[in-house]
Backbone as CSV, one residue per row, in Angstrom:
resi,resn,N_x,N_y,N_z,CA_x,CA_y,CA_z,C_x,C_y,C_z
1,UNK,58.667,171.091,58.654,59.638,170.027,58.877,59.060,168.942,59.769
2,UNK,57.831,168.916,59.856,57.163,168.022,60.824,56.481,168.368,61.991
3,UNK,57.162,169.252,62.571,56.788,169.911,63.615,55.447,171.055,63.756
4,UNK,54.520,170.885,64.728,53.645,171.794,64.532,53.712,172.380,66.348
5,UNK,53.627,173.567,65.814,53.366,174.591,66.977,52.066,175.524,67.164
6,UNK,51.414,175.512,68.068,50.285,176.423,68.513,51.218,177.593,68.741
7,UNK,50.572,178.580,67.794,50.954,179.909,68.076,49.496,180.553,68.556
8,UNK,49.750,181.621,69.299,48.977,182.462,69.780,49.379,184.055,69.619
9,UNK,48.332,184.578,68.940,48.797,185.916,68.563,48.148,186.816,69.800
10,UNK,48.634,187.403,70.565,48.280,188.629,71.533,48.830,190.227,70.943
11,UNK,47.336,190.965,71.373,48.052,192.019,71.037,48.440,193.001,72.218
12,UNK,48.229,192.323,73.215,48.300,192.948,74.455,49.816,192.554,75.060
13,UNK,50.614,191.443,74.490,51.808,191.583,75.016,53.001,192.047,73.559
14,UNK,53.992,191.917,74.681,54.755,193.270,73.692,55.899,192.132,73.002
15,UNK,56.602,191.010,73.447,57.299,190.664,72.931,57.387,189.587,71.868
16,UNK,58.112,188.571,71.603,57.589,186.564,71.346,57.906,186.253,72.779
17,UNK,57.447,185.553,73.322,57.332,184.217,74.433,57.276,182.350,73.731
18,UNK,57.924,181.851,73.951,58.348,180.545,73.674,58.334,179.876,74.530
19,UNK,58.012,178.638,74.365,57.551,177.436,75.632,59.100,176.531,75.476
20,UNK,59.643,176.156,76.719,60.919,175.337,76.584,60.612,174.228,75.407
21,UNK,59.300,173.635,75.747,59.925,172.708,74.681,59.876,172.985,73.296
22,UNK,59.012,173.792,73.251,58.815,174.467,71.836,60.484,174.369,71.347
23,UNK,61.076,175.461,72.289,62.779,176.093,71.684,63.297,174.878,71.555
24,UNK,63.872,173.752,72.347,64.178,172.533,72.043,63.857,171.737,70.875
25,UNK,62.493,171.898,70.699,62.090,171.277,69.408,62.753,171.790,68.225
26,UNK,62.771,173.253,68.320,63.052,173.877,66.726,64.631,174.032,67.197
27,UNK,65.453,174.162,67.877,66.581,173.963,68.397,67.449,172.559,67.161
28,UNK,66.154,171.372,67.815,66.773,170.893,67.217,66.908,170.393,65.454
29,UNK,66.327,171.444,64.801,65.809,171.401,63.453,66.862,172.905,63.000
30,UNK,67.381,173.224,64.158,68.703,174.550,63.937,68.099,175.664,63.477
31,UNK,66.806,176.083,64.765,65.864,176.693,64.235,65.893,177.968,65.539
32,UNK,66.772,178.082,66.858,66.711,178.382,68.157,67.786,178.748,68.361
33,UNK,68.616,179.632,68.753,69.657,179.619,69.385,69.638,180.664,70.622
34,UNK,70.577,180.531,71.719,70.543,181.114,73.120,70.897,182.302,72.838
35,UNK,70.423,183.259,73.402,70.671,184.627,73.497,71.341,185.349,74.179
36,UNK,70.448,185.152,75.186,71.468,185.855,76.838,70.786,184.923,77.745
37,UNK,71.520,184.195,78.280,71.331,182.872,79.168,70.114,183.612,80.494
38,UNK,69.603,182.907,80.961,68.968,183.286,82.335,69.319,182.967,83.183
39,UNK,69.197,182.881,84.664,68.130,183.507,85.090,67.798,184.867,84.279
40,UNK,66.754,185.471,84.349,66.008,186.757,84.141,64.749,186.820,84.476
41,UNK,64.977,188.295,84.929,63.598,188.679,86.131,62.784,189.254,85.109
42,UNK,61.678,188.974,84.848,60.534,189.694,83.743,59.410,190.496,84.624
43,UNK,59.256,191.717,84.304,57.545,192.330,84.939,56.753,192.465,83.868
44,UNK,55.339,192.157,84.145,54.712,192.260,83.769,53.437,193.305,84.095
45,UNK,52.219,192.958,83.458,51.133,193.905,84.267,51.244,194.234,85.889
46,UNK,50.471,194.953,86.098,50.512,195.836,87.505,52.174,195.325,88.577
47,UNK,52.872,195.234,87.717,54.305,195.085,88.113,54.892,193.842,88.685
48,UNK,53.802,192.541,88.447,53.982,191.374,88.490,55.456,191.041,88.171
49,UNK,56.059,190.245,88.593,57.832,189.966,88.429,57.731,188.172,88.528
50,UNK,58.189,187.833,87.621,59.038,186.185,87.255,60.108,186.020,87.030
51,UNK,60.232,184.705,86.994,61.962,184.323,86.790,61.631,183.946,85.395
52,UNK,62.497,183.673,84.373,62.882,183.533,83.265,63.817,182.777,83.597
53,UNK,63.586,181.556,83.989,64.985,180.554,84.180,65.649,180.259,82.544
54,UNK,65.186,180.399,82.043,65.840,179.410,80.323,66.594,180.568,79.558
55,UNK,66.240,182.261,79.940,66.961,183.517,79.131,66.202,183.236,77.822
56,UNK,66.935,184.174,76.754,66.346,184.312,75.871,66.396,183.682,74.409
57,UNK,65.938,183.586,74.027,66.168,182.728,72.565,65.914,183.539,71.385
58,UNK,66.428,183.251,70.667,66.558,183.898,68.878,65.859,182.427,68.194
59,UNK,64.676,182.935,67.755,63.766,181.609,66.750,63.552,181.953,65.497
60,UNK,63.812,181.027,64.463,63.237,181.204,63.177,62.105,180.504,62.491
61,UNK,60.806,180.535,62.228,59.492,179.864,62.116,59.156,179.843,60.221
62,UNK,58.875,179.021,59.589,58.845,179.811,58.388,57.534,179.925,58.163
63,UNK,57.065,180.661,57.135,56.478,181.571,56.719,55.660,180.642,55.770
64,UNK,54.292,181.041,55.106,53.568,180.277,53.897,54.291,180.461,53.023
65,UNK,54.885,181.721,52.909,55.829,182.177,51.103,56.906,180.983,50.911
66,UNK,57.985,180.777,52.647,58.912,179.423,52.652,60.378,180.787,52.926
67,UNK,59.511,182.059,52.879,60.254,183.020,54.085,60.398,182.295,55.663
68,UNK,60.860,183.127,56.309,61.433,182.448,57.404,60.973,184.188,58.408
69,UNK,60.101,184.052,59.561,59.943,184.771,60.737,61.247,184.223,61.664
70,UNK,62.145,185.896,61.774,63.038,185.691,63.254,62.020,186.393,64.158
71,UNK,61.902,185.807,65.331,61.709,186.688,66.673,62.567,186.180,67.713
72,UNK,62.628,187.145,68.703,63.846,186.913,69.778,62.950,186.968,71.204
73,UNK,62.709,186.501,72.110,61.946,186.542,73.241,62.575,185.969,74.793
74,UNK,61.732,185.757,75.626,61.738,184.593,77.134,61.512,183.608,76.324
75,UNK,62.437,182.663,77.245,61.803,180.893,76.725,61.062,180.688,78.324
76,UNK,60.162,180.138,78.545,59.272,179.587,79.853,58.749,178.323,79.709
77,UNK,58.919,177.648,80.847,58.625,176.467,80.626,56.598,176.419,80.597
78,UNK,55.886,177.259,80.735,54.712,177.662,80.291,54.279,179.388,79.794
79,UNK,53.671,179.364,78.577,53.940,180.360,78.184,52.267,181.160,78.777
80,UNK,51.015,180.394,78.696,50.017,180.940,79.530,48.879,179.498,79.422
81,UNK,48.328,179.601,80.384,47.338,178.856,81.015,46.577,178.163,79.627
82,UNK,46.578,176.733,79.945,45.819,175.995,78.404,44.878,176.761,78.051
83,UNK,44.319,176.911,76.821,42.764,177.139,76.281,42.174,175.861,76.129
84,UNK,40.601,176.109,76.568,39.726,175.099,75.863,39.818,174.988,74.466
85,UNK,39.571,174.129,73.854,39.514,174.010,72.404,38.040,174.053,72.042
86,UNK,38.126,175.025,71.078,37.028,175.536,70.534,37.028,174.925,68.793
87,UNK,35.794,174.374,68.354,35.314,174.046,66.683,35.225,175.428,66.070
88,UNK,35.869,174.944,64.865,35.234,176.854,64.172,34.738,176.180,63.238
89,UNK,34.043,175.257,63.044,32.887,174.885,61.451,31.905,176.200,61.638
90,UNK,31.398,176.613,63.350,30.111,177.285,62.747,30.552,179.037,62.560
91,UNK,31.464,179.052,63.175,31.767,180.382,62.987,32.629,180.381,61.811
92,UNK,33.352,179.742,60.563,33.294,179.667,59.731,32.181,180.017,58.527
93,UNK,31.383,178.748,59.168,29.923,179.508,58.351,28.946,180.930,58.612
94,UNK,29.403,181.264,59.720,28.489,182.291,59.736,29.640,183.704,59.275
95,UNK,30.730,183.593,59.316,31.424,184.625,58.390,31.265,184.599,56.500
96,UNK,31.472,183.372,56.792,31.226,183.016,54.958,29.805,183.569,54.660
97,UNK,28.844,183.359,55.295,27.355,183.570,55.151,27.471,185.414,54.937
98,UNK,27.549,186.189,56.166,27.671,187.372,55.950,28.623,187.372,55.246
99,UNK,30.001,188.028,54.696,30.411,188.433,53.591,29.671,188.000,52.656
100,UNK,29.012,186.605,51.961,28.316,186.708,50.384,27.006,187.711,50.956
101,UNK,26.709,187.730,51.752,25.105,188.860,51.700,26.069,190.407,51.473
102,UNK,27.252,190.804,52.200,27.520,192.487,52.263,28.483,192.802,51.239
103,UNK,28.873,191.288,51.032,30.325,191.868,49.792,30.241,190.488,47.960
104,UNK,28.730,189.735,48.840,29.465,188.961,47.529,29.890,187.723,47.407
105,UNK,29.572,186.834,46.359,30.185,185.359,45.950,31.891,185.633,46.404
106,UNK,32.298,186.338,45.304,33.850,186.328,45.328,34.137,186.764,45.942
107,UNK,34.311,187.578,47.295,34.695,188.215,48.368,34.725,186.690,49.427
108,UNK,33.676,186.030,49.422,33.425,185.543,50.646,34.166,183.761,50.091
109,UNK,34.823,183.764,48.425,35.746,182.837,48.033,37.380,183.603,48.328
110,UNK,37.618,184.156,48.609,38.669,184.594,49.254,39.207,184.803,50.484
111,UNK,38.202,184.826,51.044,38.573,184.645,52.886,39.387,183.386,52.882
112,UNK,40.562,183.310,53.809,41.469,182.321,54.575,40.351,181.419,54.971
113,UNK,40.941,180.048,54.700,40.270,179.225,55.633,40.335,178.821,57.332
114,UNK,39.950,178.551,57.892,39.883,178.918,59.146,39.823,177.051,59.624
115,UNK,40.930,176.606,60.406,41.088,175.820,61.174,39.753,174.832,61.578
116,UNK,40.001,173.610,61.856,38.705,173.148,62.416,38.504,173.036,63.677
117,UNK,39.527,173.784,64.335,39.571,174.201,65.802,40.559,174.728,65.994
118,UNK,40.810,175.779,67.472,41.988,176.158,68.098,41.467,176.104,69.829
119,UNK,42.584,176.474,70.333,42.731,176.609,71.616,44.568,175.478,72.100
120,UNK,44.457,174.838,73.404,45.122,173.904,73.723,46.211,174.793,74.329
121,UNK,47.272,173.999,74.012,48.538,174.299,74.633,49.306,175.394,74.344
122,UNK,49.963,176.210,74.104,50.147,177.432,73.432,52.179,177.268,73.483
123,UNK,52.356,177.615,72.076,53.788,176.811,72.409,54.757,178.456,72.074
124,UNK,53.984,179.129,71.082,54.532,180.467,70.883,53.522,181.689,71.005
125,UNK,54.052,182.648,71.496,53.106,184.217,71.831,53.607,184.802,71.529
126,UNK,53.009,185.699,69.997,53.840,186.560,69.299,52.953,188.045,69.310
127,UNK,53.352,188.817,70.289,52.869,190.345,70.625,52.762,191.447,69.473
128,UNK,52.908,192.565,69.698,52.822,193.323,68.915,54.636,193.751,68.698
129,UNK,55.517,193.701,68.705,56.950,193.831,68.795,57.156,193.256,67.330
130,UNK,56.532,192.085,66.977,56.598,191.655,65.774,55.400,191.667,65.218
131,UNK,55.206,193.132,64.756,53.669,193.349,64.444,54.051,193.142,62.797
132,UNK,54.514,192.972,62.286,54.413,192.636,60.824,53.834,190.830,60.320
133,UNK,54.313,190.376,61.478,53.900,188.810,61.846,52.757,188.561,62.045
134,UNK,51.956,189.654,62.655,50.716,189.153,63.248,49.158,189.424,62.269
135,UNK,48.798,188.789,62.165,47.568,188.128,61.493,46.859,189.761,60.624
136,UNK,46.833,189.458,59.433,46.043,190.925,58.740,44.544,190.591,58.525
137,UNK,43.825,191.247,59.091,42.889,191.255,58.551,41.634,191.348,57.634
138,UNK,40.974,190.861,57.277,39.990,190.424,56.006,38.629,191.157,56.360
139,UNK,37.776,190.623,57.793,36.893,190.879,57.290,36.179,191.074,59.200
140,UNK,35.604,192.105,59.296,35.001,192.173,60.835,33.631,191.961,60.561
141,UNK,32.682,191.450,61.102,31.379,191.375,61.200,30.524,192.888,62.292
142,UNK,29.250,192.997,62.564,29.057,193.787,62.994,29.468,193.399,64.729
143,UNK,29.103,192.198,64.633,29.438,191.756,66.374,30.674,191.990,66.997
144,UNK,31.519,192.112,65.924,33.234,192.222,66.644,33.617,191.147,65.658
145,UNK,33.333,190.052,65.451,33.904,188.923,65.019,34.707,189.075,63.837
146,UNK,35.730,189.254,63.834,36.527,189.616,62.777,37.239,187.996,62.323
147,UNK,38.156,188.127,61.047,38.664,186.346,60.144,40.008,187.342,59.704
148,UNK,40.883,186.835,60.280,42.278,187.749,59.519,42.904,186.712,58.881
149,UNK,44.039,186.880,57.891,44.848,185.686,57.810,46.253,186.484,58.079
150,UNK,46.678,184.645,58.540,47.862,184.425,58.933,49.276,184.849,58.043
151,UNK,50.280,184.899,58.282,51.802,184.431,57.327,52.360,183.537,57.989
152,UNK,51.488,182.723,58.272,51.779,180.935,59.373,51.328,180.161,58.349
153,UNK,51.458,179.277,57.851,50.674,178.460,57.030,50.142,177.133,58.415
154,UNK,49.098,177.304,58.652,48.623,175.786,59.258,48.430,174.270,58.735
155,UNK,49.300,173.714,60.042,49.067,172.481,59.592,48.026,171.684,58.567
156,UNK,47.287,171.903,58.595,46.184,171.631,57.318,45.965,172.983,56.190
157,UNK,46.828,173.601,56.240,47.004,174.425,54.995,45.702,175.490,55.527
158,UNK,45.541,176.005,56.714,45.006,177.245,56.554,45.494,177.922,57.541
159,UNK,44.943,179.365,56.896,46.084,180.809,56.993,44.984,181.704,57.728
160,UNK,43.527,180.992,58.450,42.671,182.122,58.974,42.887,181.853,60.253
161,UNK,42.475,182.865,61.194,42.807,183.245,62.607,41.572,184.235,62.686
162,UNK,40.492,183.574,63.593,39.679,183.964,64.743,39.693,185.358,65.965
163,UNK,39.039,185.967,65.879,39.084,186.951,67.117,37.628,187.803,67.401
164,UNK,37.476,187.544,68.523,36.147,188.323,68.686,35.154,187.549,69.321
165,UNK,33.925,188.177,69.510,32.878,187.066,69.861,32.124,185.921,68.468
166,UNK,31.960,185.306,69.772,30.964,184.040,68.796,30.045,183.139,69.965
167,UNK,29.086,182.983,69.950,27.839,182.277,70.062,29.010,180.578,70.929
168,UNK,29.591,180.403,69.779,30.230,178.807,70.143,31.472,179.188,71.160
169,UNK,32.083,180.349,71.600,32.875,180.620,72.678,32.618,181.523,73.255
């Protein structure tokens, strides 16, 4: 609907997390609605405790199919510390490169395409709670470097998502 959101997939947190303006934005596309108002006290690792001034929100995101993802989470007016923005042209190519050597022409024409960068602002964090949401994977390299795809369709029409090491991060 116009709107683009940096999602960030963690598998280390458990719930969705939403950035205020994020919810506002899709709020106003009748995409957000309030849950259980806040304040709310959240802990986290080694028993870290925040406020949750905004409570919780019910979001609906859609999907490449034109399905629709609900998740329910904290809204925060920051959801975690910017990322640098990272290019994936070369780590693109060097996944495409290995799969045609271990699997093949047509294996390595089927991989998701992969963004011409990520990092930045992070507007949604979708944990393992909505593990059906989160990115399936395609293809790991020996280094770790794995290419999953998404059920996000990206703004430029690709569905791959990054994880692991690489040389360029």
């Amino acid at each position: 609907e116009g709107e683009k959101f940096n999602v960030f997939f963690d598998s280390g947190c458990g719930d969705m997390i939403c950035k205020k303006s994020a919810v506002e934005r899709l709020a106003a596309m009748g995409r957000a609605r309030l849950e259980v108002p806040g304040p709310i006290i959240l802990s986290g690792v080694g028993d870290k405790r925040s406020v949750c001034n905004h409570g919780i929100y019910k979001i609906k995101v859609p999907l490449f199919d034109k399905r629709e993802a609900v998740m329910c989470g904290p809204c925060l007016d920051v959801v975690t510390a910017e990322f640098p923005i990272y290019p994936l042209d070369s780590v693109q190519k060097d996944i495409r490169s290995t799969c045609v050597k271990t699997k093949g022409h047509n294996a390595a024409r089927n991989l998701p395409k992969l963004p011409l960068s990520v990092g930045g602002t992070v507007d949604i964090m979708i944990g393992i709670m909505y593990n059906k949401y989160l990115p399936k994977e395609k293809i790991r390299l020996e280094s770790g470097l794995a290419l999953s795809e998404s059920v996000f369709l990206g703004s430029d029409c690709s569905r791959g998502v990054v994880g692991g090491p690489h040389s360029s991060f």
